[in-house]
N, CA, C and O of each residue as an XYZ file, in Angstrom:
756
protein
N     -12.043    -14.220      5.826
C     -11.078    -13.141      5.863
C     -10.578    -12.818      4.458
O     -10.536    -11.697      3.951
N     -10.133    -14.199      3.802
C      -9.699    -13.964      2.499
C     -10.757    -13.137      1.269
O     -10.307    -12.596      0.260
N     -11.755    -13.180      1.519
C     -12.960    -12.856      0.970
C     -13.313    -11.564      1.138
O     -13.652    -10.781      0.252
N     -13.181    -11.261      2.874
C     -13.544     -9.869      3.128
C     -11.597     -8.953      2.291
O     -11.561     -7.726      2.383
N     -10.789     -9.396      1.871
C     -10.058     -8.347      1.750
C      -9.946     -8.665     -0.194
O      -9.275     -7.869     -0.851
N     -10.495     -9.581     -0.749
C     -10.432     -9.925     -2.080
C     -11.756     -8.598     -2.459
O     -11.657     -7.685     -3.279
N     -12.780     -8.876     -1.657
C     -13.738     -7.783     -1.999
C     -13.822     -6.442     -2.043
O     -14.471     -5.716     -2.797
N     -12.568     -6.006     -0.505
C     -12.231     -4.369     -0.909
C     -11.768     -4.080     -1.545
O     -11.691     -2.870     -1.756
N     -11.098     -5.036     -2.342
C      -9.363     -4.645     -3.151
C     -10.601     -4.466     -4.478
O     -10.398     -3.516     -5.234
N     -11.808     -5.315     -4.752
C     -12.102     -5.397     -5.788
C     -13.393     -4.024     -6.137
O     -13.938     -3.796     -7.217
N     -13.595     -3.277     -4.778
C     -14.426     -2.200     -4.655
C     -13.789     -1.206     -4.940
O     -14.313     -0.116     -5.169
N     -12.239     -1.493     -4.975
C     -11.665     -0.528     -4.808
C     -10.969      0.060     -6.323
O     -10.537      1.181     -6.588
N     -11.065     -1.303     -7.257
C     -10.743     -1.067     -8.793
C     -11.404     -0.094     -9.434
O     -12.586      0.112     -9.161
N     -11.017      0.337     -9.984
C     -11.269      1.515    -11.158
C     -10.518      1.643    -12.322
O      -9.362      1.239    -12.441
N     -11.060      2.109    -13.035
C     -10.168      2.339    -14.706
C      -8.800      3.407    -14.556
O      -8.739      4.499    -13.991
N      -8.110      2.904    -15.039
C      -6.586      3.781    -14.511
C      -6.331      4.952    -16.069
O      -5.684      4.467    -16.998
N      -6.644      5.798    -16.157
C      -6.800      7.101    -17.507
C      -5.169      7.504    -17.371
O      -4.588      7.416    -16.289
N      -4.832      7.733    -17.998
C      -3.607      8.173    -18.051
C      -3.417      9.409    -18.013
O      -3.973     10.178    -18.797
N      -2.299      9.919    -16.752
C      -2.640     10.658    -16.349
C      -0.795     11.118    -15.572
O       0.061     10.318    -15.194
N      -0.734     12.649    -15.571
C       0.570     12.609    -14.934
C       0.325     13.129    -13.160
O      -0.302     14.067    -12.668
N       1.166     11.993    -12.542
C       0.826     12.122    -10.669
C       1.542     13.229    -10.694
O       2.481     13.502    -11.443
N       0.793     14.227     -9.356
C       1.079     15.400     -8.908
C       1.412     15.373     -7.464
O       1.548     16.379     -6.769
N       1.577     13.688     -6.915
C       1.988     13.512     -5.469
C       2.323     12.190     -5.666
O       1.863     11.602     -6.645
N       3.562     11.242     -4.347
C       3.699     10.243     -4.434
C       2.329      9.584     -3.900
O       1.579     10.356     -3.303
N       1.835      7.982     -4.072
C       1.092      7.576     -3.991
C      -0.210      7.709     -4.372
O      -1.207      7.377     -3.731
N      -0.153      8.169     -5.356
C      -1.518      9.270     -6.097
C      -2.372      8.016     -6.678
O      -3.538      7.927     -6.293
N      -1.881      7.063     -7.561
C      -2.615      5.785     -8.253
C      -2.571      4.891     -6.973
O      -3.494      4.088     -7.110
N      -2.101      4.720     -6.112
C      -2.130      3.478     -5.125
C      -3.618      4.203     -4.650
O      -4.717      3.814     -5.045
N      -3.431      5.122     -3.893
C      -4.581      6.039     -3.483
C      -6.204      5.604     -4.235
O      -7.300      5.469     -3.690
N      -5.858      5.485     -5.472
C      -6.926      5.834     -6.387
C      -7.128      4.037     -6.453
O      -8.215      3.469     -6.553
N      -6.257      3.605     -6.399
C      -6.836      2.022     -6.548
C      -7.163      1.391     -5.089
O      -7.732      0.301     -5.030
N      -6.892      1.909     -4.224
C      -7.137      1.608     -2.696
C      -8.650      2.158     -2.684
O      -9.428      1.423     -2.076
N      -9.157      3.225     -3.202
C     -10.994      3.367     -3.669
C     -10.977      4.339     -3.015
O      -9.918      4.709     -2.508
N     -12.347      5.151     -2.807
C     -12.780      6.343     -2.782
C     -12.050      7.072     -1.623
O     -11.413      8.124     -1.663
N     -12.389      5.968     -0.236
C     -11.974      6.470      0.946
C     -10.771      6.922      1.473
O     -10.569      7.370      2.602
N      -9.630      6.691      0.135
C      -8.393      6.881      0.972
C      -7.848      7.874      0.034
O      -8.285      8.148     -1.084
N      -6.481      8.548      0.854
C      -6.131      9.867      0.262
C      -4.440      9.811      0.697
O      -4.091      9.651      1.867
N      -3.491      9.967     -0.415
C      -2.342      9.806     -0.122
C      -1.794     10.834      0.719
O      -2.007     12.024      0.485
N      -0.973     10.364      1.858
C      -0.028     11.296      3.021
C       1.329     11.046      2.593
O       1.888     10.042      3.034
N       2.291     12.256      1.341
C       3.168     12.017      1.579
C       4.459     12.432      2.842
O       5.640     12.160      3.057
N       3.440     13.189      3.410
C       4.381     13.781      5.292
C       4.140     12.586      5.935
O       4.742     12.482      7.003
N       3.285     11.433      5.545
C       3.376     10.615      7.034
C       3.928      9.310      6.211
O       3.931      9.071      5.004
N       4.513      8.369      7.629
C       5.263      6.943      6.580
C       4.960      6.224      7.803
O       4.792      6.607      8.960
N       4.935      5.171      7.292
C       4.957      4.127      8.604
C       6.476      3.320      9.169
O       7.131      2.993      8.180
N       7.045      3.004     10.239
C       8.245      2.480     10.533
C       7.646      1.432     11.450
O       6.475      1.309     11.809
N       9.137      0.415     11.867
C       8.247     -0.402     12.807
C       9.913      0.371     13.973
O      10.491     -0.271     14.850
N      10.152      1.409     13.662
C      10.829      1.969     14.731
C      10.248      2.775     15.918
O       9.961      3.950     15.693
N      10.052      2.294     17.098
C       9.130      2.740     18.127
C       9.933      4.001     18.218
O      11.124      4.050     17.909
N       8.966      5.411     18.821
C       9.446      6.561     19.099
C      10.372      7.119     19.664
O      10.840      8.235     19.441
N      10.779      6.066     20.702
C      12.298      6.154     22.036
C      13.681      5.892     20.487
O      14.830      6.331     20.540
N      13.162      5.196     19.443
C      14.145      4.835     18.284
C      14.342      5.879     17.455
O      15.380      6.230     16.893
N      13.303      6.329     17.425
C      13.353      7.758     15.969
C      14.694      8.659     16.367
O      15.129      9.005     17.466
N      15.035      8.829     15.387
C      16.251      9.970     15.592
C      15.434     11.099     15.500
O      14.538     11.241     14.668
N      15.840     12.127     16.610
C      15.073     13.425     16.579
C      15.077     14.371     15.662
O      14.192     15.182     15.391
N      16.718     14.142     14.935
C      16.389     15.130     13.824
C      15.874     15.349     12.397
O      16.069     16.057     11.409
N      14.662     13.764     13.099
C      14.246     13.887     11.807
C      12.679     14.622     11.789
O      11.988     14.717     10.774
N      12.250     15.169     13.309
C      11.230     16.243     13.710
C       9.827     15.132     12.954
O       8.966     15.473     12.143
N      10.003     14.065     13.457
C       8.503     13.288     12.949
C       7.966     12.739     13.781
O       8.576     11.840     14.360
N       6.392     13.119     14.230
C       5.762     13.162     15.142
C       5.108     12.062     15.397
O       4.438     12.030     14.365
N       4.764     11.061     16.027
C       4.277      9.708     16.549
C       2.392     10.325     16.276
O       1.809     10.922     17.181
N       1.847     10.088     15.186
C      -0.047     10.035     15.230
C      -0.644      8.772     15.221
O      -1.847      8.609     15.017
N       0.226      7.789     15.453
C      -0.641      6.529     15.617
C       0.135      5.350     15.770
O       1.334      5.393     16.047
N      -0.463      4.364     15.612
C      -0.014      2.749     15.801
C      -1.059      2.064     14.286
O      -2.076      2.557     13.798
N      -0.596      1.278     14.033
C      -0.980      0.731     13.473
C      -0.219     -1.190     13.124
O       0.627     -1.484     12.279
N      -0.944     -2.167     14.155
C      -0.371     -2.888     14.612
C       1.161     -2.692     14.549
O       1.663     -1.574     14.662
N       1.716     -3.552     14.410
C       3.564     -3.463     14.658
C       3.985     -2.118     14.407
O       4.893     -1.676     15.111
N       3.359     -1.224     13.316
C       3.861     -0.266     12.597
C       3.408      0.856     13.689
O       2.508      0.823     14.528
N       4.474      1.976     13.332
C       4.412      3.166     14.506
C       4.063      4.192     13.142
O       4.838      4.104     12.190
N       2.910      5.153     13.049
C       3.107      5.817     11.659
C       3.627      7.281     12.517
O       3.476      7.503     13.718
N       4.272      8.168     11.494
C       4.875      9.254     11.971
C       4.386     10.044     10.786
O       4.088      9.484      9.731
N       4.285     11.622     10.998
C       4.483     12.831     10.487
C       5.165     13.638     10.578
O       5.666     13.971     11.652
N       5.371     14.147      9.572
C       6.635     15.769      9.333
C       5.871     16.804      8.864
O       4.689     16.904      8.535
N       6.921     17.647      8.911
C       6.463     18.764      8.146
C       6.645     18.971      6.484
O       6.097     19.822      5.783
N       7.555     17.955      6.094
C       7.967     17.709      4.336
C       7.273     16.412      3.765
O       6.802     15.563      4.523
N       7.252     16.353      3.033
C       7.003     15.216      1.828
C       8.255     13.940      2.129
O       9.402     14.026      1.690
N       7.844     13.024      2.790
C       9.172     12.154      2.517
C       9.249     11.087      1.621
O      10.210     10.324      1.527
N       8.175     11.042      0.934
C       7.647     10.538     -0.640
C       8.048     11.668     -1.626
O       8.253     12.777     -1.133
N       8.197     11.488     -3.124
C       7.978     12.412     -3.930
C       6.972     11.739     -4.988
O       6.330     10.723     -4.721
N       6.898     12.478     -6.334
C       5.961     12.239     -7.009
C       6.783     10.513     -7.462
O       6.053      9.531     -7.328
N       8.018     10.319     -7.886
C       8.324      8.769     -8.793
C       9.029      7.967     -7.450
O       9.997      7.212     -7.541
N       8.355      8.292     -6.267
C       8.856      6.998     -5.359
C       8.175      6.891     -4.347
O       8.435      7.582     -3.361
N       6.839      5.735     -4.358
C       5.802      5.862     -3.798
C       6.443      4.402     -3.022
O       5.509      3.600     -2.989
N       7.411      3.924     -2.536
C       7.856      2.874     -2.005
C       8.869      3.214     -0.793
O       9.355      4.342     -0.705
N       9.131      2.327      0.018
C       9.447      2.096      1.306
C      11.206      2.929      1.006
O      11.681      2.640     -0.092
N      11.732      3.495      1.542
C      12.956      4.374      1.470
C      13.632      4.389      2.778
O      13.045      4.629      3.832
N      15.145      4.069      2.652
C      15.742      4.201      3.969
C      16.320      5.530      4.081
O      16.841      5.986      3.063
N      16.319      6.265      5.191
C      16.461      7.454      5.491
C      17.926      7.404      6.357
O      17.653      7.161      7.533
N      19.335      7.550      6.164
C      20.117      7.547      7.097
C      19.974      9.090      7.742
O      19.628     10.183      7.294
N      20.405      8.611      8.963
C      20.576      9.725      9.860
C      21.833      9.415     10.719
O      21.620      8.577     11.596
N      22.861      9.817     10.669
C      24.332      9.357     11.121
C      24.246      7.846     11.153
O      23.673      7.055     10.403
N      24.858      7.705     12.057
C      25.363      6.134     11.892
C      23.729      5.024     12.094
O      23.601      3.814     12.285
N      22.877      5.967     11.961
C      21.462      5.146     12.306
C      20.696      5.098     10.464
O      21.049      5.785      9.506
N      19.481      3.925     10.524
C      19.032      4.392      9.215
C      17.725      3.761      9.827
O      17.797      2.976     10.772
N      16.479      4.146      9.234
C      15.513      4.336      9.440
C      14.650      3.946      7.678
O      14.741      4.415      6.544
N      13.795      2.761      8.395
C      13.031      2.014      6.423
C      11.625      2.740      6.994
O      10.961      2.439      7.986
N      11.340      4.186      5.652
C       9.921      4.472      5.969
C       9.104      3.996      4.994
O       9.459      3.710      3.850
N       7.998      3.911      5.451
C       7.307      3.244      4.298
C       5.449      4.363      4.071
O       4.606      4.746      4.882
N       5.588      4.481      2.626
C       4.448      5.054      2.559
C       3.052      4.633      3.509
O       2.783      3.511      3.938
N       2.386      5.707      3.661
C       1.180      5.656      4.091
C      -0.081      6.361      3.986
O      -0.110      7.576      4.183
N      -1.528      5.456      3.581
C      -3.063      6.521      2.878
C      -3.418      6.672      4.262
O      -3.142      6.141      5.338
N      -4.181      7.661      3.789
C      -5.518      7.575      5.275
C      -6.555      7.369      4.665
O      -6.856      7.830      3.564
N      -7.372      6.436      5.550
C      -8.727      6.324      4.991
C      -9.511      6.975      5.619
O      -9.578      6.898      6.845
N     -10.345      7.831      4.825
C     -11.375      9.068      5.523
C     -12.165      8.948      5.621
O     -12.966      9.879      5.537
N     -12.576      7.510      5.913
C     -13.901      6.838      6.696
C     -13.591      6.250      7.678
O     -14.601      5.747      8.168
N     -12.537      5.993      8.360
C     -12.244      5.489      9.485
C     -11.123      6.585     10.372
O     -10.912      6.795     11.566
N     -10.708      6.985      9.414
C      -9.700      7.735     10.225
C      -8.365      6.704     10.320
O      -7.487      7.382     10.853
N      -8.110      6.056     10.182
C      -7.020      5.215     10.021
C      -5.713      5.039      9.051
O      -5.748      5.245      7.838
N      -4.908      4.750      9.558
C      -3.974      5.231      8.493
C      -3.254      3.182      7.775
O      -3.101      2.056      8.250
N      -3.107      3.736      6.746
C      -2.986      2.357      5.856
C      -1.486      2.572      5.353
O      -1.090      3.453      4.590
N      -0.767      1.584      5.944
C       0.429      1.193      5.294
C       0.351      0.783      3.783
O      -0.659      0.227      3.353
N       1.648      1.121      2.813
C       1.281      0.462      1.604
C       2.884     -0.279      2.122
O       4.015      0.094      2.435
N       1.869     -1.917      1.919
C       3.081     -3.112      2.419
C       4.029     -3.773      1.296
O       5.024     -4.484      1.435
N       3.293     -3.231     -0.032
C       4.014     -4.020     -1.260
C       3.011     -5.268     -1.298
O       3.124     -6.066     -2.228
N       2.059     -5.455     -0.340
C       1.749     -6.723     -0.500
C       0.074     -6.250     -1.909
O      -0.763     -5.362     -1.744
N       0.163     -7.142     -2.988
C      -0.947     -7.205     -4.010
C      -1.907     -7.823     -4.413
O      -1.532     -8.975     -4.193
N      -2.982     -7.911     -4.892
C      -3.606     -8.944     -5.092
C      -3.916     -8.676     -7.053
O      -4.167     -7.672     -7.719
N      -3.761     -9.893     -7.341
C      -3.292     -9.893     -9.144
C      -4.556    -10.654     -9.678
O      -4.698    -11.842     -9.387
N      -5.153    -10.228    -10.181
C      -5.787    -11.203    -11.466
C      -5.844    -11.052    -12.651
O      -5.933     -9.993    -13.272
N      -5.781    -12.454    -13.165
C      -4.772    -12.929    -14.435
C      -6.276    -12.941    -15.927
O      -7.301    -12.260    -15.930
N      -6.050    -13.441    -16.440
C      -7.012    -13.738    -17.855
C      -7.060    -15.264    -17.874
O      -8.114    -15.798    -18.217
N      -6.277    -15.819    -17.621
C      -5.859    -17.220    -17.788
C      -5.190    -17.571    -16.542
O      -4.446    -16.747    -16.010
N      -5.425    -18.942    -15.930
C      -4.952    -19.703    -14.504
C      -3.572    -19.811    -14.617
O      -2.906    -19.746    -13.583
N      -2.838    -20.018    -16.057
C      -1.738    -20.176    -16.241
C      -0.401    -19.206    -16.369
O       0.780    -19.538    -16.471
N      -0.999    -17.898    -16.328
C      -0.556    -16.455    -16.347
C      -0.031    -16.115    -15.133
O       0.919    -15.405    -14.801
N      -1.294    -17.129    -14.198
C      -0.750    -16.590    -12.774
C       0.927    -16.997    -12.160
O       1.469    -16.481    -11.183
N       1.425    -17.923    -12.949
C       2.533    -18.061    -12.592
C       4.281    -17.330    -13.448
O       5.479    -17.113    -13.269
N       3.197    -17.253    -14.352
C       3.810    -16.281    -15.459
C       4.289    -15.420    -15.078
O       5.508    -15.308    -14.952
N       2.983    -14.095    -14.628
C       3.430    -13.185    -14.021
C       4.330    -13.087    -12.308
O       4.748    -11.988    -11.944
N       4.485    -14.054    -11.612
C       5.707    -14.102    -10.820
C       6.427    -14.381    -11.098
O       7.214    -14.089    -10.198
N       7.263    -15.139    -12.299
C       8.483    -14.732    -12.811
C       8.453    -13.669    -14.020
O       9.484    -13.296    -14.579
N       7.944    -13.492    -14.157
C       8.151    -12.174    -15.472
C       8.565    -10.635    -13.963
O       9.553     -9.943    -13.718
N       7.358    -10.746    -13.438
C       8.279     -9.572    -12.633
C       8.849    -10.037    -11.423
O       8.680     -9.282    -10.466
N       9.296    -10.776    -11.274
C       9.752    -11.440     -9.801
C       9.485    -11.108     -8.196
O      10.134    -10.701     -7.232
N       7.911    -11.599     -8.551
C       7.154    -11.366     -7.788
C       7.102    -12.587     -6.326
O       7.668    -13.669     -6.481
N       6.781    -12.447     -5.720
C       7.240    -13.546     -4.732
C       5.091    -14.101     -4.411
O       4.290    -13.609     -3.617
N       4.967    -14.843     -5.079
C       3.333    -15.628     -4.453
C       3.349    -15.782     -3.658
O       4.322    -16.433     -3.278
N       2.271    -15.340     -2.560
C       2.245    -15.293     -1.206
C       1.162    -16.651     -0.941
O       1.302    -17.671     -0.266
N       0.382    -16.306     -1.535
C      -1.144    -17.213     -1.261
C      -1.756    -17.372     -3.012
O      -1.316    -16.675     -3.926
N      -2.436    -18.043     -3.120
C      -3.215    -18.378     -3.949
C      -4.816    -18.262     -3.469
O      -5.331    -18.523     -2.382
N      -5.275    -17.869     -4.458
C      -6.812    -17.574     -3.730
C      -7.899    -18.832     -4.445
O      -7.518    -19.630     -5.301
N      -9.464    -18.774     -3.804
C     -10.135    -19.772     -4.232
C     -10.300    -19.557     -5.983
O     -10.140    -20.474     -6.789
N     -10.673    -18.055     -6.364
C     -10.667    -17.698     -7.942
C      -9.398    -17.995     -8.560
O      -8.489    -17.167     -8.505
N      -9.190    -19.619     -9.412
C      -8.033    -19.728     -9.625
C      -7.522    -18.292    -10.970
O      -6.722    -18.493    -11.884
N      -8.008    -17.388    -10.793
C      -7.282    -16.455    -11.635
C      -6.349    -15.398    -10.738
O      -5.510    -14.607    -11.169
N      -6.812    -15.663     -9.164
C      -6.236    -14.398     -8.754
C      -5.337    -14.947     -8.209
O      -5.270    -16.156     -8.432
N      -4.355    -14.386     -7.352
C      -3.590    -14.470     -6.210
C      -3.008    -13.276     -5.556
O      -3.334    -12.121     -5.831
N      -1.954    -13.689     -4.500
C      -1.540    -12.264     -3.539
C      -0.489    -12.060     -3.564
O       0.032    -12.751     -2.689
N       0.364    -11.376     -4.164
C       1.749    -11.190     -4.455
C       2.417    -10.254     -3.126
O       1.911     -9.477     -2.316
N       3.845    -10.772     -3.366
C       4.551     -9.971     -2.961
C       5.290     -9.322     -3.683
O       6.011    -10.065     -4.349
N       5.539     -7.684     -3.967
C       5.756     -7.413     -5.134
C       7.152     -6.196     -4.790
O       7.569     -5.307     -5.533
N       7.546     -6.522     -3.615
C       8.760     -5.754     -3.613
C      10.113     -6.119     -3.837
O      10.155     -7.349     -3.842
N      10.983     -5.743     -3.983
C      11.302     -4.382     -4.045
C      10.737     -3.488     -5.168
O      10.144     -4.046     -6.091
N      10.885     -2.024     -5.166
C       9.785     -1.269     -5.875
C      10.304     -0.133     -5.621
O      10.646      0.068     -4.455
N      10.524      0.991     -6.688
C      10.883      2.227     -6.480
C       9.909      2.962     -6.573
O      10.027      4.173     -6.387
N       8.622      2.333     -6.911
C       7.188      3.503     -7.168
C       6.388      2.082     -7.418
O       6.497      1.268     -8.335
N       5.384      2.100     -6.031
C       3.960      1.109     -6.544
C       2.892      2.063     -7.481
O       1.812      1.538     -7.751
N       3.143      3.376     -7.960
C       2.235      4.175     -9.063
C       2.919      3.412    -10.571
O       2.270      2.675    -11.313
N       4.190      3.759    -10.747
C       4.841      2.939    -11.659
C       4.591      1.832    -11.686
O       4.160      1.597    -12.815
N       4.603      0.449    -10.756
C       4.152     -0.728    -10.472
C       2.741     -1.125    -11.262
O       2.525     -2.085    -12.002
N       1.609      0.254    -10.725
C       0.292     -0.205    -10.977
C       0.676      0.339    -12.879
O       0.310     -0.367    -13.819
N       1.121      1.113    -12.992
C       0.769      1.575    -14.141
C       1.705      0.400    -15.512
O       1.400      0.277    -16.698
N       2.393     -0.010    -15.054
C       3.200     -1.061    -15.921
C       2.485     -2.462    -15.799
O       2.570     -3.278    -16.717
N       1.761     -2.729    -14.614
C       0.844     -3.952    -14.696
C      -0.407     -3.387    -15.395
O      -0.745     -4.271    -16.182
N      -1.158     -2.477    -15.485
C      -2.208     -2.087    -16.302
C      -2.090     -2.034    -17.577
O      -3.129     -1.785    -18.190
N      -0.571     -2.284    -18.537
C      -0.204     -2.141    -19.338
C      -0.187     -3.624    -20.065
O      -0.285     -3.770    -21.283
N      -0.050     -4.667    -19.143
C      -0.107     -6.022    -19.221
C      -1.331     -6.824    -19.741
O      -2.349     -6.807    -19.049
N      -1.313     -7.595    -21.019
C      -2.052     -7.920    -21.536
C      -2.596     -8.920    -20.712
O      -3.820     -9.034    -20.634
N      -1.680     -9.813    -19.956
C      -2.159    -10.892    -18.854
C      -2.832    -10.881    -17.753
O      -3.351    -11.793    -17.109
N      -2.756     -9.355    -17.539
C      -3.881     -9.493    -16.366
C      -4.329     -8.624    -16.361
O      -3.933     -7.541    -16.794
N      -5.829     -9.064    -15.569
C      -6.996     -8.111    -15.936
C      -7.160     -7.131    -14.794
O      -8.034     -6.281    -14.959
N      -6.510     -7.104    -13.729
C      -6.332     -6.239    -12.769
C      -5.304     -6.463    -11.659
O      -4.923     -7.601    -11.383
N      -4.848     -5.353    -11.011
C      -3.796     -5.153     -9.583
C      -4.236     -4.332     -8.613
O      -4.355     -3.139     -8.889
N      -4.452     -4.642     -7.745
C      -4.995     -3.730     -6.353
C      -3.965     -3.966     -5.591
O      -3.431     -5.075     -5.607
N      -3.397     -2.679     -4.577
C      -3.004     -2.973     -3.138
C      -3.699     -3.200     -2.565
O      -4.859     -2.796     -2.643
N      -3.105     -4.162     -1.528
C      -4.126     -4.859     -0.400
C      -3.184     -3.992      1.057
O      -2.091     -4.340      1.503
N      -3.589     -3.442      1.279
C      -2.745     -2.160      2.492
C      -3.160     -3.017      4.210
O      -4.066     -3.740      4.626
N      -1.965     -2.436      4.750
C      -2.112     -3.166      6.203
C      -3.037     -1.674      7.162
O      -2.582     -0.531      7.213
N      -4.119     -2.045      7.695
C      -4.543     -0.794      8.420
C      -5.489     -2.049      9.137
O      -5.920     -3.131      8.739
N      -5.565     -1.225     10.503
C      -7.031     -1.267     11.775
C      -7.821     -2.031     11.029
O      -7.929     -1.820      9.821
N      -8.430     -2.948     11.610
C      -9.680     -3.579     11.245
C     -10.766     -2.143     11.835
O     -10.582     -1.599     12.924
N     -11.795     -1.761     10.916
C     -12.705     -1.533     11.233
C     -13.902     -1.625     11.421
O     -14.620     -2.063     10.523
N     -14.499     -1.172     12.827
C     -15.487     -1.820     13.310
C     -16.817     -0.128     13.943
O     -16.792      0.680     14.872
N     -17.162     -0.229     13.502
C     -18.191      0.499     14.114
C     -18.673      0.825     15.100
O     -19.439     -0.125     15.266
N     -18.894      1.736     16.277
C     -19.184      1.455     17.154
C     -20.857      0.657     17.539
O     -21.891      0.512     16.887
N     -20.492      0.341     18.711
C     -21.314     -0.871     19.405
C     -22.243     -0.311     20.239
O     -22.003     -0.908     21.288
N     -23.027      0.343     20.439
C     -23.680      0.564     21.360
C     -24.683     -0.292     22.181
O     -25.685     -0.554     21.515
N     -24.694     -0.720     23.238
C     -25.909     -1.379     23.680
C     -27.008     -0.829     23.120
O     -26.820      0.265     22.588
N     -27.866     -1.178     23.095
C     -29.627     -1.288     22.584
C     -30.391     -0.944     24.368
O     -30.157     -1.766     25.254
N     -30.772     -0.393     24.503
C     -31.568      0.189     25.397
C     -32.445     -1.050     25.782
O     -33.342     -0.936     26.617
């Protein structure tokens, strides 16, 4: 398992050009790899639909284990806050959290804050969880990498782009919560 998600994260790297975002989640997008495309109208909650406050007109398009993802008709991301945002609505508040679609499955991908880091040096790796106060989730078999937890966060584009800036490590991918996908099965005749 650890392997199958160390390998997308690592299919999914690319050279980060500097560049000014024209939508929230635009670099998460681009480091999540070809297939996915940032939705800033849709967010994920783990507030089931009977919970949503109505006036916030956001439409139930999926599940995605625990997470209920919703759509609007606005942007509830902007371009410098590609991170999870509480939305009050009277005495209620509501934590949305960005979400890609991947346009090979059709599935929609939470961005969880959760990362996967690799360092230059084994000894960096601990470095960099206190330099940004990152919370280590797991440690992986490549003692250079590991899986951070990297929230709180007012922009994972800012996030990626200030760790790309970092002499200590040689890369940051989101590792996004979405559907296992599976292909269909057809019997064989």
């Amino acid at each position: 398992m650890i392997k199958k998600i160390v390998g997308l994260a690592l299919i999914g790297m690319v050279s980060l050009p500097a560049q000014a975002f024209t939508e929230a989640c635009q670099l998460v997008a681009q480091m999540a790899g070809p297939n996915y495309e940032n939705k800033p109208n849709r967010f994920g909650s783990m507030q089931s639909p009977d919970e949503m406050p109505k006036t916030l007109n956001a439409q139930l398009v999926g599940r995605n284990g625990g997470w209920f993802i919703y759509q609007g008709d606005t942007a509830w991301f902007d371009v410098n806050h590609c991170a999870p945002i509480i939305h009050s609505v009277g005495s209620r508040s509501v934590e949305m959290v960005p979400v890609l679609l991947n346009k090979e499955t059709g599935h929609n991908a939470v961005i969880n804050g959760i990362f996967l880091i690799k360092t230059y040096r084994q000894e960096h790796i601990d470095l960099i969880a206190e330099r940004y106060g990152f919370q280590k989730v797991s440690p992986l078999p490549n003692r250079f990498t590991a899986v951070f937890d990297v929230k709180p966060q007012t922009s994972y584009d800012h996030l990626i782009e200030t760790l790309d800036r970092d002499r200590d490590i040689e890369f940051a991918a989101p590792l996004l919560s979405e559907p296992h996908y599976r292909p269909d099965k057809r019997p064989t005749p």
